[in-house]
N, C-alpha and C positions, 0 to 999 in steps of 0.2 A: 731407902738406902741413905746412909752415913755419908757428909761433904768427906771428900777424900784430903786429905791433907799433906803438905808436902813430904812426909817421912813414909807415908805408904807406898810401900816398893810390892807390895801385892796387888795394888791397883795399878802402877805401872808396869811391873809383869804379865797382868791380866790382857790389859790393851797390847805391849806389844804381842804377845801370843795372838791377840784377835785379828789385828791388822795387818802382822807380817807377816807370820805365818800362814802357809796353805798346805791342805792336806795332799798327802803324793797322788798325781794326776788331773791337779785341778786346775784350774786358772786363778791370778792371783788377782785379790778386790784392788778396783786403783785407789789410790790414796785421795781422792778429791773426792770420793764419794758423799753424799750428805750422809750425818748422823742422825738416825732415825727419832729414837726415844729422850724424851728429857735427861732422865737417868744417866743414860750414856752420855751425853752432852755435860755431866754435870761431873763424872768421874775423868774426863776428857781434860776437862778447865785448868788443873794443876799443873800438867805437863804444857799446855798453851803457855803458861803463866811464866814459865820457866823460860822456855824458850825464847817468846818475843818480849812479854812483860805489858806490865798493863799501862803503864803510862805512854810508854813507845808505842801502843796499837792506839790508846786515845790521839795523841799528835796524827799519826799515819793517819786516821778517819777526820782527821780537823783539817789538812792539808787537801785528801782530797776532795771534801767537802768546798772548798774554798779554787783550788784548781780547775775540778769535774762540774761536780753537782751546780753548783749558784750559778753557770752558765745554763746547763738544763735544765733548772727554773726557769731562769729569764726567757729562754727560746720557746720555753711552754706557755708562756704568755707571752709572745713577742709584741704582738696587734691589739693595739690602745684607742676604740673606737672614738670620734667626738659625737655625743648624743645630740647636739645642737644641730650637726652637720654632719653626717656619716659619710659626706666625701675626704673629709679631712683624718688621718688615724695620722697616732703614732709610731713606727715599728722601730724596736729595741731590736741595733746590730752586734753591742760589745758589752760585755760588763766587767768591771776589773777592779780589785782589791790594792790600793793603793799603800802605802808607806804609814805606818803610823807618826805622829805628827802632832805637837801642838801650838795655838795661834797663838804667839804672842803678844803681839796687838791685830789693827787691824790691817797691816800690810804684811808682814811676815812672817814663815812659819818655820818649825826648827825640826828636826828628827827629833824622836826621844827614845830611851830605854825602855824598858819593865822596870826596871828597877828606880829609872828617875818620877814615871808614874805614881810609883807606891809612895816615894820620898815626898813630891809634891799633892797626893791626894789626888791625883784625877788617874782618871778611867784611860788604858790602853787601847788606844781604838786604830781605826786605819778609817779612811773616806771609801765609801764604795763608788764609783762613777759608771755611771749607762751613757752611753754611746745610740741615743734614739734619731729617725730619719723624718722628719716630718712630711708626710706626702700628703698627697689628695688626688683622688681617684677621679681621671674624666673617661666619662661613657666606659664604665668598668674595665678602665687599663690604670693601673697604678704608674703616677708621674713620676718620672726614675730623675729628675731633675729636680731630687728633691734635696728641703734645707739638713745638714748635717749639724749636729749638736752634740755640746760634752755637756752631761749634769751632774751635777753632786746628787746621789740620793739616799746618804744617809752616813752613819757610821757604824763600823764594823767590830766587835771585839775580838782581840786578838788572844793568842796566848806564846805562855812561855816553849823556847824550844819550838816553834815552827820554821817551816823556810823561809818567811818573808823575815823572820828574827833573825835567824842565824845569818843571813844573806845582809841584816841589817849591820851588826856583830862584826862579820869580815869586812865591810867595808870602811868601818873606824879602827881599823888594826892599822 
């Protein structure tokens, strides 16, 4: 089959007929149902495209990627065993995508834009920091008096038009 393109009003004809429509006496399909075949999935896409648009569903999957998912990572590895000493692990309690930022020297740091990135050449990022509990395990009960820690462990790239931007945005208005 033919990519359907936005002027095809016989392929949006076709679906609403399929989806809305039910024959007299029947029950009607819910609309969450999964789309079975590629095909249909592929004549389907234009009218998506319409609707929410493809830049605004990348952002909405980068957001919750960054809200949802990176915490269920982290929780999926929580326990950071030490092989020298298996009484000692690490366990990962927090993780959090901080403020993009750059160091100006080696004492302070400034917000920045996208846009003052681009201008200056460097990379938009954000700090990612884990929230790890150092314990150690006597006679198989985990020491709950254990030491707490903030780490930097790494940096994040960010993008245009997310919440941590916009959030950035309104608070320089």
């Amino acid at each position: 089959k033919a990519l359907v393109m936005d002027g095809d009003d016989g392929a949006q004809q076709y679906w609403r007929e399929k989806l809305f429509s039910t024959p007299q006496g029947s029950t009607p399909v819910p609309l969450d149902r999964p789309i079975a075949s590629v095909d249909d999935k592929w004549l389907l896409l234009p009218a998506f495209l319409k609707v929410r648009g493809l830049v605004k569903q990348h952002i909405a999957s980068f957001d919750y990627f960054v809200e949802k998912e990176m915490r269920e990572i982290m929780l999926a590895n929580q326990t950071v065993t030490c092989e020298a000493d298996p009484s000692f692990f690490l366990r990962y309690t927090d993780i959090n995508v901080g403020v993009p930022c750059a160091d100006d020297d080696l004492m302070s740091t400034t917000r920045v834009t996208p846009m003052e990135c681009r201008l200056r050449n460097m990379t938009y990022s954000a700090p990612i920091t884990v929230r790890p509990r150092l314990c150690r395990s006597i006679l198989s009960r985990a020491d709950h008096k254990a030491t707490r820690l903030l780490l930097d462990h790494g940096l994040f790239r960010s993008m245009w038009s997310t919440r941590e931007v916009n959030s950035l945005s309104d608070a320089r208005r």
